[in-house]
PDB file of N, CA, C and O in Angstrom:
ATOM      1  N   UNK A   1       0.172  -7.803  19.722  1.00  0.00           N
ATOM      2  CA  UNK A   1       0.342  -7.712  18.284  1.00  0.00           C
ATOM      3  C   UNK A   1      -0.988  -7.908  17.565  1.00  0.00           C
ATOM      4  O   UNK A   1      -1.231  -7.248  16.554  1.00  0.00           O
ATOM      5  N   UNK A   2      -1.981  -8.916  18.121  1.00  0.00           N
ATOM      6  CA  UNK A   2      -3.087  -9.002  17.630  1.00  0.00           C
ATOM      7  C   UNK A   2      -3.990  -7.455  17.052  1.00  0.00           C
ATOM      8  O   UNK A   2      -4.328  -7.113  15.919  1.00  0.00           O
ATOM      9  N   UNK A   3      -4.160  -6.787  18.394  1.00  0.00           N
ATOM     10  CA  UNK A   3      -4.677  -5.592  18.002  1.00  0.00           C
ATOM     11  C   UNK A   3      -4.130  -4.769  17.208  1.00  0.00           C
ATOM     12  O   UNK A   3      -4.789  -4.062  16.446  1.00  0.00           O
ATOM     13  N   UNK A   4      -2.585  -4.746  17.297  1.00  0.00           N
ATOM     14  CA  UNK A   4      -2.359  -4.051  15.968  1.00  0.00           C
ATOM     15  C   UNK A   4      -2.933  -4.335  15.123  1.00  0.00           C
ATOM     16  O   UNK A   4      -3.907  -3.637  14.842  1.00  0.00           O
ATOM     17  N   UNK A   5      -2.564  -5.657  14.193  1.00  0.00           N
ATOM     18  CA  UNK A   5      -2.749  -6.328  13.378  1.00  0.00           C
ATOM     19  C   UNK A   5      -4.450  -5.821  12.763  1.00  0.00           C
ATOM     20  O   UNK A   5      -4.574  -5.196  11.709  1.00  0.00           O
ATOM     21  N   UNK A   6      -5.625  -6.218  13.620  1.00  0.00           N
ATOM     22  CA  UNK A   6      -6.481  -6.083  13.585  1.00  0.00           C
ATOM     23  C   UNK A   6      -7.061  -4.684  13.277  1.00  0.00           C
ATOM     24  O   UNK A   6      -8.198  -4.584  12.815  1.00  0.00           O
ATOM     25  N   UNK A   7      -6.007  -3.202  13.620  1.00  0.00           N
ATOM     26  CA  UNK A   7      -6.579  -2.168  13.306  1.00  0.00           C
ATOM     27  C   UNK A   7      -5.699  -1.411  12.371  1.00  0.00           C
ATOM     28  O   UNK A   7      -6.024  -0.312  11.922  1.00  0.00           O
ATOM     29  N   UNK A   8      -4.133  -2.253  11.971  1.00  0.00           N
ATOM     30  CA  UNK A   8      -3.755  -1.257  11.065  1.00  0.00           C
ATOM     31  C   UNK A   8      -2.907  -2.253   9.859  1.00  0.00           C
ATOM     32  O   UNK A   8      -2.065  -1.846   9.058  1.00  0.00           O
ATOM     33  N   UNK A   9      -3.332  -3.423   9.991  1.00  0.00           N
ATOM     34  CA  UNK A   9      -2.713  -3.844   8.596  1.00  0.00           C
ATOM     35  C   UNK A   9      -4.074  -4.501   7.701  1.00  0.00           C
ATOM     36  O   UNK A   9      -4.971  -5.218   8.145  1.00  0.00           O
ATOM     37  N   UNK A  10      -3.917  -4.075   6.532  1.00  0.00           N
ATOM     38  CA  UNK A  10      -5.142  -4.313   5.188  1.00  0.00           C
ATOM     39  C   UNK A  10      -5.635  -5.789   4.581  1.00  0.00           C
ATOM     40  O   UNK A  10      -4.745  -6.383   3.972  1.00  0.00           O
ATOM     41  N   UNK A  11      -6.428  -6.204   4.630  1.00  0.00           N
ATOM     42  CA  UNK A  11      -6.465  -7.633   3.990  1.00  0.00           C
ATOM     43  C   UNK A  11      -5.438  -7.083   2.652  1.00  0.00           C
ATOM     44  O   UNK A  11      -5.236  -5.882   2.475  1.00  0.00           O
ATOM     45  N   UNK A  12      -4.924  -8.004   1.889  1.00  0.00           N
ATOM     46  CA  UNK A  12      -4.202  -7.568   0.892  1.00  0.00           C
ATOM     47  C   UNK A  12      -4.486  -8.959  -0.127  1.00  0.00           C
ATOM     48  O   UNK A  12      -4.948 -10.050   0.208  1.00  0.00           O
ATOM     49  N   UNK A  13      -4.049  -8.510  -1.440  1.00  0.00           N
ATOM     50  CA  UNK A  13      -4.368  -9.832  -2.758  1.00  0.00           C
ATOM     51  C   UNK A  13      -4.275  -9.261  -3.636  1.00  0.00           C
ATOM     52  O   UNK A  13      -4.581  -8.079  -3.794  1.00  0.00           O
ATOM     53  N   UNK A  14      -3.640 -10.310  -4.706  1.00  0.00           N
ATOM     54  CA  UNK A  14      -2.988  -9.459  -6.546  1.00  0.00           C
ATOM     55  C   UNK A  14      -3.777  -8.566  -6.731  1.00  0.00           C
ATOM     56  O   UNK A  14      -5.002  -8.449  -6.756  1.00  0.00           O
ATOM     57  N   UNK A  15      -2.884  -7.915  -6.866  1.00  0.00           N
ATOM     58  CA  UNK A  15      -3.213  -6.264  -7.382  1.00  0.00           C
ATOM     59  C   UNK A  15      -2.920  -5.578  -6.566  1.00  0.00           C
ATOM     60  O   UNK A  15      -3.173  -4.452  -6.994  1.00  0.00           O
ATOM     61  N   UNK A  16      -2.389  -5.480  -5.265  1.00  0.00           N
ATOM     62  CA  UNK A  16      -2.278  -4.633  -3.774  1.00  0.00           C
ATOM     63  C   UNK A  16      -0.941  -4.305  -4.429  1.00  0.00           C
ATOM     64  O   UNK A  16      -0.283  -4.731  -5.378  1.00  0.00           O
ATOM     65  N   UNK A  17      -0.844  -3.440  -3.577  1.00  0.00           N
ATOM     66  CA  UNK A  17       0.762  -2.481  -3.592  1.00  0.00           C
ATOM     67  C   UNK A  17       0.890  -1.694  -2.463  1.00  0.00           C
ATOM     68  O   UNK A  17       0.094  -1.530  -1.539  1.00  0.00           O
ATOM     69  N   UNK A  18       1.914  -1.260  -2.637  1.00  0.00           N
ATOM     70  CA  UNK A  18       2.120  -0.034  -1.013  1.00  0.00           C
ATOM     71  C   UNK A  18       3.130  -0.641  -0.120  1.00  0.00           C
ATOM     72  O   UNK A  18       4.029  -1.433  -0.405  1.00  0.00           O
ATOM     73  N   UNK A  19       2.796  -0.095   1.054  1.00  0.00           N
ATOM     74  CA  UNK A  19       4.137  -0.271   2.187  1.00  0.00           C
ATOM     75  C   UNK A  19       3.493  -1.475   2.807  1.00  0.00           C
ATOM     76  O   UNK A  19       4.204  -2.343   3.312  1.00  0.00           O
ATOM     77  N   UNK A  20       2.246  -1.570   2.799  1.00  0.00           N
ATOM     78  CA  UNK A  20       1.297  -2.839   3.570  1.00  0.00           C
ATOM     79  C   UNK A  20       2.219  -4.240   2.875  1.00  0.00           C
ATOM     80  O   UNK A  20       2.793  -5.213   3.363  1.00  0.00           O
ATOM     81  N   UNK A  21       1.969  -3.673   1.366  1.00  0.00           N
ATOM     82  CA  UNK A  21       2.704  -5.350   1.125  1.00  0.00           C
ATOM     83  C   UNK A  21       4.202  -5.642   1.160  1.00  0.00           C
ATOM     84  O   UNK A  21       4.627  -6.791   1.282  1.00  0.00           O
ATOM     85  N   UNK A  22       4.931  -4.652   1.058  1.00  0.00           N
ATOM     86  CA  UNK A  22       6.418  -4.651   1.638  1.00  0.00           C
ATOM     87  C   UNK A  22       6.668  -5.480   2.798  1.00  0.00           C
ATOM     88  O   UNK A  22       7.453  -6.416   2.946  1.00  0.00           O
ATOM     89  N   UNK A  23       5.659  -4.826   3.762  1.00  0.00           N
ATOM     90  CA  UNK A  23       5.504  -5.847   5.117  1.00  0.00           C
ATOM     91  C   UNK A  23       5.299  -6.971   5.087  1.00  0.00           C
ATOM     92  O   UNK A  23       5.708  -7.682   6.005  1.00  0.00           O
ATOM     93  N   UNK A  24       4.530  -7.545   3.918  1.00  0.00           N
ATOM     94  CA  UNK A  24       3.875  -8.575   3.889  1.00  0.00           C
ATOM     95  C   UNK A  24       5.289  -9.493   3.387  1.00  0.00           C
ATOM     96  O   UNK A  24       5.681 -10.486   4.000  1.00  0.00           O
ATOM     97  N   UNK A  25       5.993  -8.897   2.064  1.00  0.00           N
ATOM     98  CA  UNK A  25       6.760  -9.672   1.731  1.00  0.00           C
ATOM     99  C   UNK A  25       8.137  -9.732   2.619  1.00  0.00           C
ATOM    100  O   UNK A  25       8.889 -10.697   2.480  1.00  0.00           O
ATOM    101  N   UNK A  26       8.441  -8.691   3.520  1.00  0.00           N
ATOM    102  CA  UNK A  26       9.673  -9.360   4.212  1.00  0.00           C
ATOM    103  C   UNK A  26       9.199  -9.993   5.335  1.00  0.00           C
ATOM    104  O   UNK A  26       9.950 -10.867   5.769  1.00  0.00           O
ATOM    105  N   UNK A  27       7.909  -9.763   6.087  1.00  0.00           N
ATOM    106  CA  UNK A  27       7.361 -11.185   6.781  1.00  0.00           C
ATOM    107  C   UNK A  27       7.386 -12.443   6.280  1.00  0.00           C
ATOM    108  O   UNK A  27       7.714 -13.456   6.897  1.00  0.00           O
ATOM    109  N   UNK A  28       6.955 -12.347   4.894  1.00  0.00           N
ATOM    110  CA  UNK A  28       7.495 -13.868   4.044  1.00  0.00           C
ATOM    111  C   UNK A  28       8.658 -14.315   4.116  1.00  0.00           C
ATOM    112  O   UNK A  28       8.908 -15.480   4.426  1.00  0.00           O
ATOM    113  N   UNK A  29       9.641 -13.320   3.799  1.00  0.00           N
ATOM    114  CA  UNK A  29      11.363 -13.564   3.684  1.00  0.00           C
ATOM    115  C   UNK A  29      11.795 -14.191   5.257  1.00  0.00           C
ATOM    116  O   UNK A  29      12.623 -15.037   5.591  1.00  0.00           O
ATOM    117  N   UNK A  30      11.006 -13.512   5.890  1.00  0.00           N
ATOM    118  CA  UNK A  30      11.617 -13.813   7.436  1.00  0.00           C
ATOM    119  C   UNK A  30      10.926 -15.706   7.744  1.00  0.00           C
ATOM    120  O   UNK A  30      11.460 -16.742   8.139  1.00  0.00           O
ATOM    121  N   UNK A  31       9.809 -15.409   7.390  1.00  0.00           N
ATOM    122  CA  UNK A  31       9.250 -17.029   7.561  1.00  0.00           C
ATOM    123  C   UNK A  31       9.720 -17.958   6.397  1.00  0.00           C
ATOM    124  O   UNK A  31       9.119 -19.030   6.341  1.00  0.00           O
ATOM    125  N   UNK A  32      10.603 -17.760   5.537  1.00  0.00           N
ATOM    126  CA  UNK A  32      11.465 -18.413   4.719  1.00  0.00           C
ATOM    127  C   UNK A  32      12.426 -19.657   5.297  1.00  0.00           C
ATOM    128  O   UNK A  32      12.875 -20.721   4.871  1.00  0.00           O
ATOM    129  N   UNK A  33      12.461 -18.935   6.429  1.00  0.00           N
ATOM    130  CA  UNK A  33      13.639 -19.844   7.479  1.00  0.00           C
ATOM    131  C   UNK A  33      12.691 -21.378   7.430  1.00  0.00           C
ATOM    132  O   UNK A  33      13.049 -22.476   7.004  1.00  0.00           O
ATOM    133  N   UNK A  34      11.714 -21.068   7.882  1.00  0.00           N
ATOM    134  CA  UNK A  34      11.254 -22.445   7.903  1.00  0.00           C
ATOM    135  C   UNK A  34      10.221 -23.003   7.221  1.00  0.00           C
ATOM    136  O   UNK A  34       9.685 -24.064   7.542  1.00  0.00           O
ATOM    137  N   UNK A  35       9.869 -22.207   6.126  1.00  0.00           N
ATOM    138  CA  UNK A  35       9.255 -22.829   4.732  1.00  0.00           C
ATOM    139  C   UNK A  35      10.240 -21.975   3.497  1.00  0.00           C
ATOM    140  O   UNK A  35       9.773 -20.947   3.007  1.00  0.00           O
ATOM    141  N   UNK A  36      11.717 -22.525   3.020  1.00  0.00           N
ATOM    142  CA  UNK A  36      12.345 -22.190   1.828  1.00  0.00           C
ATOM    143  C   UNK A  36      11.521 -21.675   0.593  1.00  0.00           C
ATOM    144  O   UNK A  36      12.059 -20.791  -0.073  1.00  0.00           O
ATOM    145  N   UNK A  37      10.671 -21.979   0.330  1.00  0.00           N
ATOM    146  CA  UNK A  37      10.072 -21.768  -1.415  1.00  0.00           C
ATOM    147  C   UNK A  37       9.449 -20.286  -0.386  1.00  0.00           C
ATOM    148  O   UNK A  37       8.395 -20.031  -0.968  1.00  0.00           O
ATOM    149  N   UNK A  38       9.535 -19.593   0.397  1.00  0.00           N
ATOM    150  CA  UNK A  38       8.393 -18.361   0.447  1.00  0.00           C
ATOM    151  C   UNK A  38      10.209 -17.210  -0.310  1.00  0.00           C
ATOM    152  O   UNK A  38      10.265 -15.990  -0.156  1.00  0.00           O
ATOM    153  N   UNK A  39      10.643 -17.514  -0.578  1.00  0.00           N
ATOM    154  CA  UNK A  39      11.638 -16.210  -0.739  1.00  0.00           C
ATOM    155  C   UNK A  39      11.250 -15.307  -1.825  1.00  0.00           C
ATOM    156  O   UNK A  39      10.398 -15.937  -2.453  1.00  0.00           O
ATOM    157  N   UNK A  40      11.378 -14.455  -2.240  1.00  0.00           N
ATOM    158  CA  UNK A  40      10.852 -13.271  -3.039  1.00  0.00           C
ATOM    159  C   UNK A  40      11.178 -12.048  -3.111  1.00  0.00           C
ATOM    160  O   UNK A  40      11.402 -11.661  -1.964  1.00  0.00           O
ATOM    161  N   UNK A  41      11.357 -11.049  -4.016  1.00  0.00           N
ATOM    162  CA  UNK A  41      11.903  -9.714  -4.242  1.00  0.00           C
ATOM    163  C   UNK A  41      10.510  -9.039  -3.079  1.00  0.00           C
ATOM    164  O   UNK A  41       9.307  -9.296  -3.100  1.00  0.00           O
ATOM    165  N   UNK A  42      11.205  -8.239  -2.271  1.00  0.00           N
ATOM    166  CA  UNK A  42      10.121  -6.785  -1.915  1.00  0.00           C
ATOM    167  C   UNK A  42      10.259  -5.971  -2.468  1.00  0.00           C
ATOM    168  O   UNK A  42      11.167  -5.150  -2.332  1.00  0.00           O
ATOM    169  N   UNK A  43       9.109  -5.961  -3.514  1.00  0.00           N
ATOM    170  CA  UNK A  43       8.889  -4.168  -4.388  1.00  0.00           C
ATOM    171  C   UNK A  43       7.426  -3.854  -4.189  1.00  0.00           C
ATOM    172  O   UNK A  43       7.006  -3.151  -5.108  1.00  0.00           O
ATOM    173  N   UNK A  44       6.482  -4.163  -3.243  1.00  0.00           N
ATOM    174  CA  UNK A  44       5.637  -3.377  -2.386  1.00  0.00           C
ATOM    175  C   UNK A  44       4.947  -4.091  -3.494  1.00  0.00           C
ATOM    176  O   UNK A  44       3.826  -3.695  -3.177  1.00  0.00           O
ATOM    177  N   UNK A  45       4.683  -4.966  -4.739  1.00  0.00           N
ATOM    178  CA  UNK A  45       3.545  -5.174  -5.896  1.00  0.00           C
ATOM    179  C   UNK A  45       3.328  -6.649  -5.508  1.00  0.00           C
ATOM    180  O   UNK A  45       4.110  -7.600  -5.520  1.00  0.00           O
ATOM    181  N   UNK A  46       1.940  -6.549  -5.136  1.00  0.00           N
ATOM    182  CA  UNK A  46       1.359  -8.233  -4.581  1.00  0.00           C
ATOM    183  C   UNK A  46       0.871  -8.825  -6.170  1.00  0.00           C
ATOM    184  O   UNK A  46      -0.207  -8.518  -6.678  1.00  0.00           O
ATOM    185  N   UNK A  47       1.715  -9.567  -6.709  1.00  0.00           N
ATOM    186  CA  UNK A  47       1.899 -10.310  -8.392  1.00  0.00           C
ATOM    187  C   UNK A  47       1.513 -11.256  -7.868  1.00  0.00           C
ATOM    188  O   UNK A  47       1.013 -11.420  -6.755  1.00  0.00           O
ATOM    189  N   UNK A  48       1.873 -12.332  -9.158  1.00  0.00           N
ATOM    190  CA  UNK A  48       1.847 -13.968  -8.966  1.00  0.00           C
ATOM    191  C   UNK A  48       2.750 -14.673  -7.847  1.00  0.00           C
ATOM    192  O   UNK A  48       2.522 -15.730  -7.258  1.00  0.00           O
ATOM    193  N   UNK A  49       4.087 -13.602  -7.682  1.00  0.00           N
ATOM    194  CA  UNK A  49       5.254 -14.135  -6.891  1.00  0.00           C
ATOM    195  C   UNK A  49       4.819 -14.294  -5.446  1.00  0.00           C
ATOM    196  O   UNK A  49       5.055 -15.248  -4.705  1.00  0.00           O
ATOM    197  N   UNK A  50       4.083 -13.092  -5.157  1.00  0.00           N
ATOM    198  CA  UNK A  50       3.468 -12.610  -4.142  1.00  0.00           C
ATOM    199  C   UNK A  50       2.364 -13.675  -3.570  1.00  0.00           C
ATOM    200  O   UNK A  50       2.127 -14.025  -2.413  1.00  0.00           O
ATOM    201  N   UNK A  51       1.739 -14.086  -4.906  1.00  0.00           N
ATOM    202  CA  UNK A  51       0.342 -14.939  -4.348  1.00  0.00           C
ATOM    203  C   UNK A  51       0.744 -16.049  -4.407  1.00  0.00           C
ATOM    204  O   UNK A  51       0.125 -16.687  -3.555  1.00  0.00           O
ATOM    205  N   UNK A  52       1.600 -16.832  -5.047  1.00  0.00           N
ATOM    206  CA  UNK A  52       1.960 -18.003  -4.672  1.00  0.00           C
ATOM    207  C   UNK A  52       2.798 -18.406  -3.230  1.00  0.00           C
ATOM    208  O   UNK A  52       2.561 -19.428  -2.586  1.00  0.00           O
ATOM    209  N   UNK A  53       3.798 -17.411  -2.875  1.00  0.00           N
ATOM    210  CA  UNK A  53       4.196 -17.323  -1.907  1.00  0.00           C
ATOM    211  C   UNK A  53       3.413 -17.213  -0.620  1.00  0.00           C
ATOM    212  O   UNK A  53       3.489 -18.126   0.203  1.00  0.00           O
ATOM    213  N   UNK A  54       2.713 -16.215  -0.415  1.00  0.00           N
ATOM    214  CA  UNK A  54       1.194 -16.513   0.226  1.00  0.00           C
ATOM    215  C   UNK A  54       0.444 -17.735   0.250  1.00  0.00           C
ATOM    216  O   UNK A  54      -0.062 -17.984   1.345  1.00  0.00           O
ATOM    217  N   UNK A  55       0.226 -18.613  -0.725  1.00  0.00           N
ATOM    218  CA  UNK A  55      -0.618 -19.826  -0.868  1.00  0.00           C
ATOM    219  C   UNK A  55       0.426 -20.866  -0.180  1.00  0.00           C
ATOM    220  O   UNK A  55      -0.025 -21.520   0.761  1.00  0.00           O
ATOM    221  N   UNK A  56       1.493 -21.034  -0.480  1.00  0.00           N
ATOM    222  CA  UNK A  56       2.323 -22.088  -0.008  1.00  0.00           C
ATOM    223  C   UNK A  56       3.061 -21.478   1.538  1.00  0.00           C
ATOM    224  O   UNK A  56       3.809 -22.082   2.306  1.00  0.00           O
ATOM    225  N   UNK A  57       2.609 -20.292   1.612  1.00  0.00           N
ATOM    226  CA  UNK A  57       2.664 -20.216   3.241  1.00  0.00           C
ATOM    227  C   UNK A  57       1.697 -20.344   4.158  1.00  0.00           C
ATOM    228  O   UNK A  57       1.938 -20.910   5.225  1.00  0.00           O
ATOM    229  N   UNK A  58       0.287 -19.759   3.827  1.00  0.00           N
ATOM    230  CA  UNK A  58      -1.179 -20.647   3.993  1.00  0.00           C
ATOM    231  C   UNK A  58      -1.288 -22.214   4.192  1.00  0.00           C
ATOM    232  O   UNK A  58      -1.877 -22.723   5.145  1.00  0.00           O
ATOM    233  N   UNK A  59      -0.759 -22.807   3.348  1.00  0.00           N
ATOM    234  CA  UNK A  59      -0.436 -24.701   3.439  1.00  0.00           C
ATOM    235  C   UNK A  59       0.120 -24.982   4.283  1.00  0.00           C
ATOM    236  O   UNK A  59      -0.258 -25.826   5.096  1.00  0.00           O
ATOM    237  N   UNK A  60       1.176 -24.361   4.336  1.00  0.00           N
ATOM    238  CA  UNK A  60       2.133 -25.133   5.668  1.00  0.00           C
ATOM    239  C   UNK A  60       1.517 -24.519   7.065  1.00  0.00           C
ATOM    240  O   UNK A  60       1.788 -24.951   8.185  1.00  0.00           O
ATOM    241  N   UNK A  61       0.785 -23.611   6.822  1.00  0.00           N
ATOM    242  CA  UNK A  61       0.475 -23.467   8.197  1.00  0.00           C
ATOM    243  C   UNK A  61      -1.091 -23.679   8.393  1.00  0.00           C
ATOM    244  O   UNK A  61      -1.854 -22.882   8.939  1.00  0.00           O
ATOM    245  N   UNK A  62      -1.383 -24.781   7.897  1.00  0.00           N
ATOM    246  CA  UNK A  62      -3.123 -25.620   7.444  1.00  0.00           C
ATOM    247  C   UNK A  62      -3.568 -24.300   7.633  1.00  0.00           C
ATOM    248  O   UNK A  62      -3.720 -24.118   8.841  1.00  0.00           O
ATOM    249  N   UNK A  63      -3.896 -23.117   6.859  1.00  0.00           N
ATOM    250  CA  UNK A  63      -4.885 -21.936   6.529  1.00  0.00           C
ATOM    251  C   UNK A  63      -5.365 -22.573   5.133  1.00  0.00           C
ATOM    252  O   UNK A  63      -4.615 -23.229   4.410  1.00  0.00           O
ATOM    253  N   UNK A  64      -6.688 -22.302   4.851  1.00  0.00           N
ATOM    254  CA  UNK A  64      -7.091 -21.872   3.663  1.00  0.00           C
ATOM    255  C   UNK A  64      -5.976 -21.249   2.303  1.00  0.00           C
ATOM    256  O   UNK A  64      -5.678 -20.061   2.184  1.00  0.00           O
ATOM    257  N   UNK A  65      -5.621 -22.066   1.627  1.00  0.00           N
ATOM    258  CA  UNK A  65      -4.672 -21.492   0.693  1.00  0.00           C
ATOM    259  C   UNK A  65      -5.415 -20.418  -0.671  1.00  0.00           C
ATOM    260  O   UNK A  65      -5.683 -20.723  -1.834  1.00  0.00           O
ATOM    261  N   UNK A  66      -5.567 -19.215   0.005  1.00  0.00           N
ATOM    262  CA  UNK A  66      -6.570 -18.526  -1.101  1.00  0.00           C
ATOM    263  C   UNK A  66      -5.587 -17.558  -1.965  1.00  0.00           C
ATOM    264  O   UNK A  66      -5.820 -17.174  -3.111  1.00  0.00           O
ATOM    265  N   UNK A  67      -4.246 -17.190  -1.054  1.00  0.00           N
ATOM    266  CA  UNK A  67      -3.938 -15.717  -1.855  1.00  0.00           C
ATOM    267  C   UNK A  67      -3.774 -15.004  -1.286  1.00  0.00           C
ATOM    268  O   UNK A  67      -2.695 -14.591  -0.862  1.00  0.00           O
ATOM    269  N   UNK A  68      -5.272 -14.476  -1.017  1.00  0.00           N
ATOM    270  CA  UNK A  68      -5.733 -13.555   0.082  1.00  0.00           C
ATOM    271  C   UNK A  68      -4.768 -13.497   1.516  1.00  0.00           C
ATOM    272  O   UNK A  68      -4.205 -14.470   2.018  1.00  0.00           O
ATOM    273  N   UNK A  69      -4.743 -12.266   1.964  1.00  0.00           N
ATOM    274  CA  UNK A  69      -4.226 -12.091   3.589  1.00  0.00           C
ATOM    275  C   UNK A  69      -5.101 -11.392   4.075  1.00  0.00           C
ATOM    276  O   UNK A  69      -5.346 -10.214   3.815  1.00  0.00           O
ATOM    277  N   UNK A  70      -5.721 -12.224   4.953  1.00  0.00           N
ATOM    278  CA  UNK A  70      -6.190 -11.251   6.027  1.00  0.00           C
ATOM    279  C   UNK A  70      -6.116 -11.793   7.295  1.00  0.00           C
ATOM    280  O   UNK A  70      -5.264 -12.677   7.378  1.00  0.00           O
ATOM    281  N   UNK A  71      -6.817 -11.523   8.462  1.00  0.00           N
ATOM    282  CA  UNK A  71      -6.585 -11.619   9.645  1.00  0.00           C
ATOM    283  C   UNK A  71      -5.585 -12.784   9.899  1.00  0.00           C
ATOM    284  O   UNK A  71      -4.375 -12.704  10.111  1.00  0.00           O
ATOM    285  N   UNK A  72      -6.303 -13.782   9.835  1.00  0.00           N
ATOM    286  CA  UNK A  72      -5.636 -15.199  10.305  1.00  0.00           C
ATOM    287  C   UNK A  72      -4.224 -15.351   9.550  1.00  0.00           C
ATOM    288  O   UNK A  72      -3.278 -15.826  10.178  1.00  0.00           O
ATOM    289  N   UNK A  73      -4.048 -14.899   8.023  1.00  0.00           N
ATOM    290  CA  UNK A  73      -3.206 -14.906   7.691  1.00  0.00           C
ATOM    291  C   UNK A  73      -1.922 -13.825   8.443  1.00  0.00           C
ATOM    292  O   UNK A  73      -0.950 -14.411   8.920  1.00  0.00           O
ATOM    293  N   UNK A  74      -1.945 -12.819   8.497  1.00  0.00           N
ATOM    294  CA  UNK A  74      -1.245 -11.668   9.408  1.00  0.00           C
ATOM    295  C   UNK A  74      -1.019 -12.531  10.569  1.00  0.00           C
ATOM    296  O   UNK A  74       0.167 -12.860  10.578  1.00  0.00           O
ATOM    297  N   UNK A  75      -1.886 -13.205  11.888  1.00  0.00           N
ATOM    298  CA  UNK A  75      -1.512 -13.445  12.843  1.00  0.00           C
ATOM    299  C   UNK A  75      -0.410 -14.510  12.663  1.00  0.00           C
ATOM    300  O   UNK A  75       0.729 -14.476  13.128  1.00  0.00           O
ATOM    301  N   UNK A  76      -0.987 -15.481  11.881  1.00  0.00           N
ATOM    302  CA  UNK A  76       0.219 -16.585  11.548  1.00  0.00           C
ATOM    303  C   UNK A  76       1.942 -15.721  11.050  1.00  0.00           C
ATOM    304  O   UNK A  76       3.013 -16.005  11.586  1.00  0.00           O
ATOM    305  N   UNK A  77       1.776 -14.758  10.017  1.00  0.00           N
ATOM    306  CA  UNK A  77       3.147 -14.230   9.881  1.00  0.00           C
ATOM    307  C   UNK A  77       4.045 -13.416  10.686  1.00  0.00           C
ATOM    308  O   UNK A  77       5.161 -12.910  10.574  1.00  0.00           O
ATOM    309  N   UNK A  78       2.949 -13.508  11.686  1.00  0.00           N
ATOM    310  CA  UNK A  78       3.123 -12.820  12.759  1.00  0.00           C
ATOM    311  C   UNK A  78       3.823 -13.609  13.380  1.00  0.00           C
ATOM    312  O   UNK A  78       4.882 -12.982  13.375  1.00  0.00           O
ATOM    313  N   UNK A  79       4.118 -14.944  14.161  1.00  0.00           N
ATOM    314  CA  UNK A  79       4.585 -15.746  14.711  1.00  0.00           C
ATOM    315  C   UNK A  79       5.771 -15.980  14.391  1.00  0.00           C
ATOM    316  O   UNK A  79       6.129 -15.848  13.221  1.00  0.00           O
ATOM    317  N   UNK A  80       6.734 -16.426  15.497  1.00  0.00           N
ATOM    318  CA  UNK A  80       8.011 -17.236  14.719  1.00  0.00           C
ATOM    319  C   UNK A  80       8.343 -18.112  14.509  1.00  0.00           C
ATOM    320  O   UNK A  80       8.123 -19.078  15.239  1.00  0.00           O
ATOM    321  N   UNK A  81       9.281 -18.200  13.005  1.00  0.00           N
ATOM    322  CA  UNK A  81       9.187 -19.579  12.565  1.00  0.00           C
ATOM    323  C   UNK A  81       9.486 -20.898  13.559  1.00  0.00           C
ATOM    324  O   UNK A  81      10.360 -21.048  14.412  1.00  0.00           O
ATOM    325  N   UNK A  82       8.572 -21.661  13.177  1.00  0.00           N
ATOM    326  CA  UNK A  82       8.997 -22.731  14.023  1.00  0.00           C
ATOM    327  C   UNK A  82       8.185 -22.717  15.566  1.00  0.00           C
ATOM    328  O   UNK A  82       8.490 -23.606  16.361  1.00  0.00           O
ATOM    329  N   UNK A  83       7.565 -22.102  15.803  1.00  0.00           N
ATOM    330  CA  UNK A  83       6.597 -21.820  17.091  1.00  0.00           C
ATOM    331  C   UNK A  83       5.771 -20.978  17.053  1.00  0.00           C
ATOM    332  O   UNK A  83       5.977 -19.797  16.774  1.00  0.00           O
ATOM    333  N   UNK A  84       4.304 -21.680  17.441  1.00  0.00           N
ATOM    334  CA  UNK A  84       2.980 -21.327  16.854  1.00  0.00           C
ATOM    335  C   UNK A  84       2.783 -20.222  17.657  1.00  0.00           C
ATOM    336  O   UNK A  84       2.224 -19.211  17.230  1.00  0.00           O
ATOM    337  N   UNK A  85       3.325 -20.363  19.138  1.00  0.00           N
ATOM    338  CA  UNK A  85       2.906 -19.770  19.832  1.00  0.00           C
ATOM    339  C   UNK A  85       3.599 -17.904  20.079  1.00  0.00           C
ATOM    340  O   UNK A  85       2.979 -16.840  20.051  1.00  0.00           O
ATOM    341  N   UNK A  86       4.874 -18.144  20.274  1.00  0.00           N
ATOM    342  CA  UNK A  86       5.376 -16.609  20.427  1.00  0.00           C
ATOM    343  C   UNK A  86       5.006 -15.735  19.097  1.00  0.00           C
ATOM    344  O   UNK A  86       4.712 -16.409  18.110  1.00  0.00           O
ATOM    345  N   UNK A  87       4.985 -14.332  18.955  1.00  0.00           N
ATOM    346  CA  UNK A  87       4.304 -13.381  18.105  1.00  0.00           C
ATOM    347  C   UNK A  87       5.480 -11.975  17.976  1.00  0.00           C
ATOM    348  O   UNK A  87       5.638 -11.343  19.020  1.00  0.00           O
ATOM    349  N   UNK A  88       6.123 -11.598  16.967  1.00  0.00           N
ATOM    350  CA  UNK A  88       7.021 -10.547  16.648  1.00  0.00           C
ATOM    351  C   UNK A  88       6.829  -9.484  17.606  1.00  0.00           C
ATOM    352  O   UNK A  88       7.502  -8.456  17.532  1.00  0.00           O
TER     353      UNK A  88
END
């Protein structure tokens, strides 16, 4: 999954849109299970809803809480909730 990750999903941050952040937000919905406050509408527009949700999923998983997604962020949403280790 890494290499995917690494060659076909976009750093993303307010103002992004598209199918990239769709992904982004039902990866959130899915890691909801085990951080509640990430839940959120998917309409592909990375807003405030978007970046806060991002920041308080960054925290719980000690990342840099910037907003921003990129690498490290993707690999972490990548994982399943609740275990650092297995990857979607």
């Amino acid at each position: 999954m890494n290499n995917i990750i690494q060659t076909t999903l976009p750093t993303l941050k307010n103002g992004s849109s598209g199918v990239a952040v769709q992904i982004l937000q039902r990866l959130l919905m899915f890691q909801s299970i085990s951080v509640p406050r990430l839940s959120l509408k998917v309409d592909g527009l990375f807003g405030q809803s978007t970046e806060a949700a991002v920041k308080d999923f960054q925290k719980s998983r000690g990342l840099s809480a910037d907003g921003v997604v990129g690498l490290k962020t993707w690999q972490e949403l990548s994982a399943l909730p609740g275990d650092g280790e297995e990857t979607l």
